[in-house]
N, C-alpha and C positions, 0 to 999 in steps of 0.2 A: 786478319780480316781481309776479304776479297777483294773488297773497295782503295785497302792500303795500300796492296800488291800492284790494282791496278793504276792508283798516281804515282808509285815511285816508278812505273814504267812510262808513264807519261811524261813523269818529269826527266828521265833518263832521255830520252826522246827529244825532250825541251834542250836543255843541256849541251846536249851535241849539235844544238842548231836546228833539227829535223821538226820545225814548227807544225808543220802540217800533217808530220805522222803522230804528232802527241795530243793536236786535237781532240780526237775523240777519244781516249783514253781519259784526259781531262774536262773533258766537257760531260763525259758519263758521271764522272766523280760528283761534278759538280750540281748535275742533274738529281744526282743521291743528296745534297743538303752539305756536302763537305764546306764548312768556310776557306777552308787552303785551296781548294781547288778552285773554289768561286773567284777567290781574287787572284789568282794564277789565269785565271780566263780572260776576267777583267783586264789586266794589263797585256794579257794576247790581242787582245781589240781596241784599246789603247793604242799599242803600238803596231798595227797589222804584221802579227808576227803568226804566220800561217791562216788567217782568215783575213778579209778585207777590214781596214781599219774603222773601225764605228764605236764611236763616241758614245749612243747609247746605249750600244750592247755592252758597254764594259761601265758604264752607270748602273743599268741594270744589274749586274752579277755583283759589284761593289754594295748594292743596295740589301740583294741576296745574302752576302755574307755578313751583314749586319744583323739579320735576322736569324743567323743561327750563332 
């Protein structure tokens, strides 16, 4: 599936550190409904790890992936 392809390169991304090229790779995914990716975002905004750190942006995608 397209969507798979495109988190294990987000996460490959993640991985090596490269937070802010694997954002939107991860943030698309998550955009799709993925619960992996939702909470891979959530803890990106947790810890500002390639986006500014925000508290409720990463409640919200925790929230998100409860619901799928």
């Amino acid at each position: 599936m397209f969507y798979d392809r495109y988190f294990q390169k987000g996460m490959a991304l993640y991985q090596a550190g490269q937070f802010t090229e694997a954002m939107p790779y991860i943030l698309e995914v998550a955009q799709q409904g993925s619960a992996k990716a939702q909470i891979r975002l959530a803890h990106m905004y947790m810890n500002g790890e390639g986006v500014p750190k925000d508290v409720e942006k990463s409640e919200y995608w925790l929230r998100q992936s409860r619901n799928h």
